[in-house]
KEDRENLO-265780 format. One record per residue (C-alpha): residue number from 1; residue in one letter; x, y, z. Coordinates in steps of 0.5 Angstrom, whole numbers, always signed. Each point is the difference from the previous one (the first is absolute). Example, Ala and Ser with C-alpha at 12.3 -4.5 7.8 and 13.67 -1.06 7.14 Angstrom:
// KEDRENLO-265780
i->1; aa->a; X->+25; Y->-9; Z->+16;
i->2; aa->s; X->+2; Y->+7; Z->-2;
END
This chain:
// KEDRENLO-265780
i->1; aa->x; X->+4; Y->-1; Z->-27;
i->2; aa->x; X->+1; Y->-8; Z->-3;
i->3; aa->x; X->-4; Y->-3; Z->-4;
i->4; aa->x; X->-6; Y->-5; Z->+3;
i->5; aa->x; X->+0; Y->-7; Z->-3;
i->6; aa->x; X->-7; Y->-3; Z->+1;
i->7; aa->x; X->+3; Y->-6; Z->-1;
i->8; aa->x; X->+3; Y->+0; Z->+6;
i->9; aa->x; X->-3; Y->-5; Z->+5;
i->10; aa->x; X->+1; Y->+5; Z->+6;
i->11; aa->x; X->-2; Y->+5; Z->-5;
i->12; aa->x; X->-6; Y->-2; Z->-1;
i->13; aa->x; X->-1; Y->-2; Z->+7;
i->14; aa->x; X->+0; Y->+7; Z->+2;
i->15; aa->x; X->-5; Y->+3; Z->-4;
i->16; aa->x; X->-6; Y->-6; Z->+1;
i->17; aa->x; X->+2; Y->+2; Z->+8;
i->18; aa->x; X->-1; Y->+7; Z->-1;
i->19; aa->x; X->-6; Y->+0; Z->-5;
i->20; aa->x; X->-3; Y->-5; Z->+6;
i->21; aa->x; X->+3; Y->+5; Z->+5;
i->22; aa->x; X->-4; Y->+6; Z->-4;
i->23; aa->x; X->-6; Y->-4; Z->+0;
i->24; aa->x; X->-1; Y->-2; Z->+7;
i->25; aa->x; X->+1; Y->+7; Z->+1;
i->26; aa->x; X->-5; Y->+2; Z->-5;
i->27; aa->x; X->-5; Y->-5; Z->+3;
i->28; aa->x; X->+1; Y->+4; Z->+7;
i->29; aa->x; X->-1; Y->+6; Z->-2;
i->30; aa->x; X->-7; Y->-3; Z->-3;
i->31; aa->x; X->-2; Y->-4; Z->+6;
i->32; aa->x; X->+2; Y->+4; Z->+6;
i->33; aa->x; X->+1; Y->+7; Z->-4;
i->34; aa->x; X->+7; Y->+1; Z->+1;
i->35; aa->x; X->+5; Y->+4; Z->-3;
i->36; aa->x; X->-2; Y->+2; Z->-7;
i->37; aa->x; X->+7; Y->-2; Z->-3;
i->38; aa->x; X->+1; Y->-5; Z->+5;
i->39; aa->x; X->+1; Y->-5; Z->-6;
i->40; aa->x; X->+6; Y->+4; Z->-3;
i->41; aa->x; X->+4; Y->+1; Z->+6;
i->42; aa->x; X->+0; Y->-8; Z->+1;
i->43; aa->x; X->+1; Y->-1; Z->-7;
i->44; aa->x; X->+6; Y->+5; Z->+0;
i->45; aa->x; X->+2; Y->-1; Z->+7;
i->46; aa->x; X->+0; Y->-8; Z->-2;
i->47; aa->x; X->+4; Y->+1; Z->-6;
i->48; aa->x; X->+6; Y->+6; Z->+3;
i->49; aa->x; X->+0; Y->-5; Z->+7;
i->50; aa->x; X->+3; Y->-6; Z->-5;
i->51; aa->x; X->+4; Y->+6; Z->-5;
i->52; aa->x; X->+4; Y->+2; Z->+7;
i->53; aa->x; X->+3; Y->-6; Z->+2;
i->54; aa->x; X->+1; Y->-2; Z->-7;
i->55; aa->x; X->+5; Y->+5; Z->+1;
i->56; aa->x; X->+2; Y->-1; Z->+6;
i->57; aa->x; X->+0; Y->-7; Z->+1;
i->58; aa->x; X->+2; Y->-2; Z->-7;
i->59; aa->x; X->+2; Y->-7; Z->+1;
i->60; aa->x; X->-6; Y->-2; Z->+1;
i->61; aa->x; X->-7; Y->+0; Z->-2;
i->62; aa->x; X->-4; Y->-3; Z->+6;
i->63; aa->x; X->+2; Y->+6; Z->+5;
i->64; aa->x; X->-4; Y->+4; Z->-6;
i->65; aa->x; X->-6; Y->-3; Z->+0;
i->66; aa->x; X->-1; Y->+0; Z->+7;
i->67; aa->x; X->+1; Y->+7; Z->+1;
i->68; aa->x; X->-6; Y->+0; Z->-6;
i->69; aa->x; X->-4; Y->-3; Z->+4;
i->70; aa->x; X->+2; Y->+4; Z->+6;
i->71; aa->x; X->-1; Y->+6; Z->-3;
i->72; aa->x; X->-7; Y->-1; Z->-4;
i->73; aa->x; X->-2; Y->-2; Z->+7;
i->74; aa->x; X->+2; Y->+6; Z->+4;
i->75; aa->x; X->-5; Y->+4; Z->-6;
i->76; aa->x; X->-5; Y->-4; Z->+1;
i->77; aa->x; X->-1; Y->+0; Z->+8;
i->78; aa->x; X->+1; Y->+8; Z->+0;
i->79; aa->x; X->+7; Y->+1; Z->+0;
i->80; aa->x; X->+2; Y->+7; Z->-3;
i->81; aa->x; X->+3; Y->+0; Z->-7;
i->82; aa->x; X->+4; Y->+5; Z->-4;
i->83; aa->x; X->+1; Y->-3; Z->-7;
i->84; aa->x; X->+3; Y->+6; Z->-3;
i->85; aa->x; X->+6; Y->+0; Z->+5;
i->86; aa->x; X->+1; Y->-7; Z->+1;
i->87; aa->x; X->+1; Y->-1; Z->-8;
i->88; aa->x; X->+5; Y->+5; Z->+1;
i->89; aa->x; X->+3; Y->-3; Z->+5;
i->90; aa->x; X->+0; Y->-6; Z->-5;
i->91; aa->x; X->+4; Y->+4; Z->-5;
i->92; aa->x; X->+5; Y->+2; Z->+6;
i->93; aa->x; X->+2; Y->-7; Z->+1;
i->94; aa->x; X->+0; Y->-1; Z->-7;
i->95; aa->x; X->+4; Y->+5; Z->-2;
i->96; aa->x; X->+6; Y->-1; Z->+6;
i->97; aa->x; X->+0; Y->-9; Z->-1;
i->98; aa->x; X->+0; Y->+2; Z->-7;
i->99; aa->x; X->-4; Y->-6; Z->-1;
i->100; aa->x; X->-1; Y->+2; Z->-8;
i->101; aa->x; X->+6; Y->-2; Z->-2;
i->102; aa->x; X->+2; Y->+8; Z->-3;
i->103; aa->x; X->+1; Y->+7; Z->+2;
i->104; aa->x; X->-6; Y->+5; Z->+0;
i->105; aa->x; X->+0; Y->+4; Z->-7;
i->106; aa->x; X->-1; Y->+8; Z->+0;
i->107; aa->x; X->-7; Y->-2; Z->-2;
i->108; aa->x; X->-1; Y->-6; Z->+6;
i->109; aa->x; X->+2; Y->+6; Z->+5;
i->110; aa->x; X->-4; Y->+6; Z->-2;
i->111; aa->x; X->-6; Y->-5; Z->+2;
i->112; aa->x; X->+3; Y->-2; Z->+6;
i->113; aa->x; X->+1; Y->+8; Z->+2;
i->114; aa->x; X->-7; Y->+1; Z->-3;
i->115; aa->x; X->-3; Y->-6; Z->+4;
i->116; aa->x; X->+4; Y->+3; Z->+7;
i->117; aa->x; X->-4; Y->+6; Z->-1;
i->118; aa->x; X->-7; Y->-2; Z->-1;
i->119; aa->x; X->+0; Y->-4; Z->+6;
i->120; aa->x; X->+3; Y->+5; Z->+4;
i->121; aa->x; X->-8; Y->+3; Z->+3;
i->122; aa->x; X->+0; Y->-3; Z->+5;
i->123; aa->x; X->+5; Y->+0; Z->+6;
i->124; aa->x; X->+1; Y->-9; Z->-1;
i->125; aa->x; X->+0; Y->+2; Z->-8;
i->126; aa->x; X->+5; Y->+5; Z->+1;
i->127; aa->x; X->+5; Y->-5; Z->+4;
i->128; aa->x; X->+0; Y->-4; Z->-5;
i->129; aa->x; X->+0; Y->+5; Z->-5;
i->130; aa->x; X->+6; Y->+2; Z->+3;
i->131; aa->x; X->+4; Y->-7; Z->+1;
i->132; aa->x; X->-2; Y->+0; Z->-8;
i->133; aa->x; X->+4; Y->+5; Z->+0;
i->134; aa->x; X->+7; Y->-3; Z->+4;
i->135; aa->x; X->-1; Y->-7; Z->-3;
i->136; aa->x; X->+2; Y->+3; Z->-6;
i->137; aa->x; X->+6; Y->+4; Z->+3;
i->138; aa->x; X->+2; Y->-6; Z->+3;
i->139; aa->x; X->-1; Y->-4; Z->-7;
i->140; aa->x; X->+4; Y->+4; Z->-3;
i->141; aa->x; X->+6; Y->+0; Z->+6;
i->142; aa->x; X->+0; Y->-8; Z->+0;
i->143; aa->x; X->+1; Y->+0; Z->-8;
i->144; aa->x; X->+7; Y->-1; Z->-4;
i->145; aa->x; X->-2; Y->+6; Z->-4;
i->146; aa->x; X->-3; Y->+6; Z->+3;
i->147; aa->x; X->-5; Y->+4; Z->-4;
i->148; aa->x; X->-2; Y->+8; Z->+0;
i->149; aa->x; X->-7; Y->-2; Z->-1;
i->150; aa->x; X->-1; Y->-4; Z->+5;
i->151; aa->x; X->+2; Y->+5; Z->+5;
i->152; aa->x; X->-4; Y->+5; Z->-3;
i->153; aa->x; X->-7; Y->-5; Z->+0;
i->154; aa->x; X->+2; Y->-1; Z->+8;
i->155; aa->x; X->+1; Y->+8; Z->+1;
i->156; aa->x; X->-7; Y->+1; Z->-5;
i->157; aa->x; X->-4; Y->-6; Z->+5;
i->158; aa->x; X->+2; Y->+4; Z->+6;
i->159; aa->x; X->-1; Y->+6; Z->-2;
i->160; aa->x; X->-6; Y->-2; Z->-3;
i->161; aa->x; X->-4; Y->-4; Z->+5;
i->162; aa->x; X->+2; Y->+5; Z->+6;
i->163; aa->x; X->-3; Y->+6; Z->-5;
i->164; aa->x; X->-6; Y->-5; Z->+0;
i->165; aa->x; X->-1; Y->-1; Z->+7;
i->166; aa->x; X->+0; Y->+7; Z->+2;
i->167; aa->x; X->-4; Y->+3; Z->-5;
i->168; aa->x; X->-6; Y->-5; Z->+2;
i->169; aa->x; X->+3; Y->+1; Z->+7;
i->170; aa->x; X->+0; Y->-7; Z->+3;
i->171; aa->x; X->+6; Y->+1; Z->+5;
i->172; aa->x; X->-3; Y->+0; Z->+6;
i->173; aa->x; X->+3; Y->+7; Z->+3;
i->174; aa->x; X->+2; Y->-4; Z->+7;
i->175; aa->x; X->+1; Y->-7; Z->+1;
i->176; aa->x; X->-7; Y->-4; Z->-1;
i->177; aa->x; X->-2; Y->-5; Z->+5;
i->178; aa->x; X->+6; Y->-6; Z->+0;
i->179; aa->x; X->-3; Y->-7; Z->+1;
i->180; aa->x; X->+5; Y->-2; Z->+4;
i->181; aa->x; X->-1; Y->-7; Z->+0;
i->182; aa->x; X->+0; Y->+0; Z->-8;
i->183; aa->x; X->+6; Y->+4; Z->-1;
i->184; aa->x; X->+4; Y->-4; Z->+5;
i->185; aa->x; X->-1; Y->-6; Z->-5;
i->186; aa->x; X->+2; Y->+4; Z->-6;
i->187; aa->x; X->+6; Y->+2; Z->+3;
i->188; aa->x; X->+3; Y->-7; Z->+3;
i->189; aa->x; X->-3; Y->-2; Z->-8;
i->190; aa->x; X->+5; Y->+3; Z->-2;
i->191; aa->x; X->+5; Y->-1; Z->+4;
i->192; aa->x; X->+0; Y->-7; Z->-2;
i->193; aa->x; X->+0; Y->+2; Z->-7;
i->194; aa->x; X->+7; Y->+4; Z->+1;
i->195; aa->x; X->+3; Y->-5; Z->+5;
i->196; aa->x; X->-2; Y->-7; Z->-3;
i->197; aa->x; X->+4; Y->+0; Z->-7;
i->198; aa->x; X->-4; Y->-6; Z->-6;
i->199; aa->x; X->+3; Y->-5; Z->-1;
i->200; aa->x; X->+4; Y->-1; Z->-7;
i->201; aa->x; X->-6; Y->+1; Z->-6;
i->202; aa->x; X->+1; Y->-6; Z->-5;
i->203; aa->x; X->-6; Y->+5; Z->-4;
i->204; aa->x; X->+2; Y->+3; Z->-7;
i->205; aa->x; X->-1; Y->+7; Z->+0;
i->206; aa->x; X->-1; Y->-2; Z->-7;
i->207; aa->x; X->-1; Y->-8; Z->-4;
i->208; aa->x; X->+3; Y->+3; Z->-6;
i->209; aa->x; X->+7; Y->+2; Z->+2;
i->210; aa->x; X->+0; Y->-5; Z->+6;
i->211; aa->x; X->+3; Y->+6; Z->+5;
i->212; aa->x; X->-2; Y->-1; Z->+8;
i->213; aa->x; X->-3; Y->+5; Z->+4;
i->214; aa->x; X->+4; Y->+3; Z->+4;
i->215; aa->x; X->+0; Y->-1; Z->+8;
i->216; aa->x; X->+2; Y->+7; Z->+2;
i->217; aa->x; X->-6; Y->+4; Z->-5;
i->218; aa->x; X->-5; Y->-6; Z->+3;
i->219; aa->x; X->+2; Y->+2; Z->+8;
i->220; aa->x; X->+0; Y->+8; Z->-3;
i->221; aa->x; X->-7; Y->-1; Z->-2;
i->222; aa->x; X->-3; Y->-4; Z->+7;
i->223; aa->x; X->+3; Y->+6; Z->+3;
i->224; aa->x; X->-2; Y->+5; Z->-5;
i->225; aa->x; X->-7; Y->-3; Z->+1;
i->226; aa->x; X->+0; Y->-1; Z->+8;
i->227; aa->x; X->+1; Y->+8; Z->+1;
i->228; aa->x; X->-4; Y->+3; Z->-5;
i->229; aa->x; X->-6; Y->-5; Z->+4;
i->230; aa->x; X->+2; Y->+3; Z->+6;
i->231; aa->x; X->+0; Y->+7; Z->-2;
i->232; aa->x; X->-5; Y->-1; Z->-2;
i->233; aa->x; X->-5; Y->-3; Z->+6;
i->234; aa->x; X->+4; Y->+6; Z->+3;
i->235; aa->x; X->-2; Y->+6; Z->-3;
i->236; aa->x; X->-8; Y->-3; Z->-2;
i->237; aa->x; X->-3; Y->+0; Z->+6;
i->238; aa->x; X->-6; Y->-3; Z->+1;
i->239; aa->x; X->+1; Y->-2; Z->-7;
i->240; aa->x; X->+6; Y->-4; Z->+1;
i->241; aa->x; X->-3; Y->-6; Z->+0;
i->242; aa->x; X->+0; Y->-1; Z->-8;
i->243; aa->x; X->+7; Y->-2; Z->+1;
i->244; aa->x; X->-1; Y->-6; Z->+3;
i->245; aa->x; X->-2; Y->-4; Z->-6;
i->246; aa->x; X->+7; Y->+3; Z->-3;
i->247; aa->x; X->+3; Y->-2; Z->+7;
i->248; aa->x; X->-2; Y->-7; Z->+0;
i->249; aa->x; X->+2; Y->-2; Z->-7;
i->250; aa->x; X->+7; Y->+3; Z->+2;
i->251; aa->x; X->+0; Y->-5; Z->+6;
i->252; aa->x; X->-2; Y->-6; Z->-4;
i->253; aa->x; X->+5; Y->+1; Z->-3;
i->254; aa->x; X->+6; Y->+1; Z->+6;
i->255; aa->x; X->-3; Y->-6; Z->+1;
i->256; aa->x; X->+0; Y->-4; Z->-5;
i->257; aa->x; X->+8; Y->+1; Z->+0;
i->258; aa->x; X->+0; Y->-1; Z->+6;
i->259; aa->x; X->-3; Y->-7; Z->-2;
i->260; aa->x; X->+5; Y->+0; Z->-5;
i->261; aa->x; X->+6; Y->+0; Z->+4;
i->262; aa->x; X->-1; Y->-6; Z->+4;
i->263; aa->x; X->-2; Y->-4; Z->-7;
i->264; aa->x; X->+6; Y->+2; Z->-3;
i->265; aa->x; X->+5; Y->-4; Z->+1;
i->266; aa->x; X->+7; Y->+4; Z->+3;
i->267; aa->x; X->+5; Y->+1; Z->-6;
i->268; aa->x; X->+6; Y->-5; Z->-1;
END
């Protein structure tokens, strides 16, 4: 994780949007007796819409807060949310932009191997949980030195979040009924993400030590996310639709790049 600075503007901002996302939540749930934790999941989806792109789309902080207010408006009208696996997701891009500006201590991976493995009882939690799981092998893979640690936290996550999955017997035992039109989408989603390279970042992965992030990690990180969502809207069945507030932050920020390119003035 990184520290949060209230001080920050945008910062700030996203916290008045959630808190306000989470009041009209608990509004609704008093006056037109809906979800009892209507206010929490707008809140929560809010703030990890905003977090998503922030990770994705890290040049720019107006694709982010417009993800905020599209997923906190997704909550509100009764879309499905899965919070647990999309702050997983979030942890996922995180961990392959390496945003953070530093590897992940043994400390930082027994948390990631611990988280991948309690989200992992439901079939949407477990694709997450899993992918927790491969974005640390692959952190490991982009990294200049190779650490036995993480291999060992990727092993302990997969593990662990397929003993959970089965245990709680979450896995349908034949293929669940496929949103055809859903899936579809995820999957064209994440074609984009793999075929449309980001243009350079001109972000820090770090103020104190002035290192870019680098362009390859950032593209590994939109296609890591635009799998796992696929995946996941495939294998949860009538349940797929808790992805699409995770799908639409990944498109603004596909978007967003694709504003970018035609801003940016073509290198000399």
């Amino acid at each position: 994780m990184r520290p949060f600075e209230p001080a920050d503007f945008w910062n700030r901002a996203i916290l008045i949007l959630s808190v306000i996302a989470g009041s009209v939540g608990a509004l609704l749930t008093v006056a037109l007796d809906r979800e009892l934790f209507l206010a929490v999941q707008a809140g929560a989806t809010t703030f990890l819409s905003w977090a998503l792109v922030r990770e994705l789309d890290p040049d720019r902080q107006v694709s982010a807060m417009a993800s905020a207010v599209v997923g906190g408006a997704s909550a509100l009208v009764g879309l499905p949310t899965a919070i647990l696996p999309f702050a997983a997701l979030l942890v996922t891009s995180r961990l392959i932009v390496e945003t953070t500006g530093r590897r992940p201590l043994p400390t930082d991976l027994a948390a990631l191997a611990i988280l991948a493995t309690v989200i992992s009882y439901t079939p949407l939690g477990w694709v997450m949980g899993f992918g927790l799981a491969i974005a640390i092998f692959i952190d490991d893979r982009m990294a200049v030195e190779h650490s036995r640690h993480a291999l060992l936290a990727a092993l302990a996550a997969a593990v662990g979040s397929s003993v959970v999955v089965t245990l709680v017997g979450a896995l349908p035992e034949s293929l669940p009924t496929i949103r055809p039109l859903l899936v579809s989408g995820m999957g064209l989603l994440a074609l984009l993400a793999a075929i449309r390279e980001p243009v350079e970042p001109v972000s820090f992965v770090d103020s104190r030590n002035k290192r870019f992030l680098r362009r390859d990690r950032l593209q590994a990180g939109r296609v890591a996310v635009g799998v796992i969502i696929f995946v996941g809207a495939l294998v949860s069945g009538n349940g797929a639709g808790a992805v699409v507030p995770m799908a639409l932050a990944l498109a603004i920020a596909l978007a967003s790049t694709e504003v970018e390119r035609v801003q940016r003035p073509p290198p000399s």
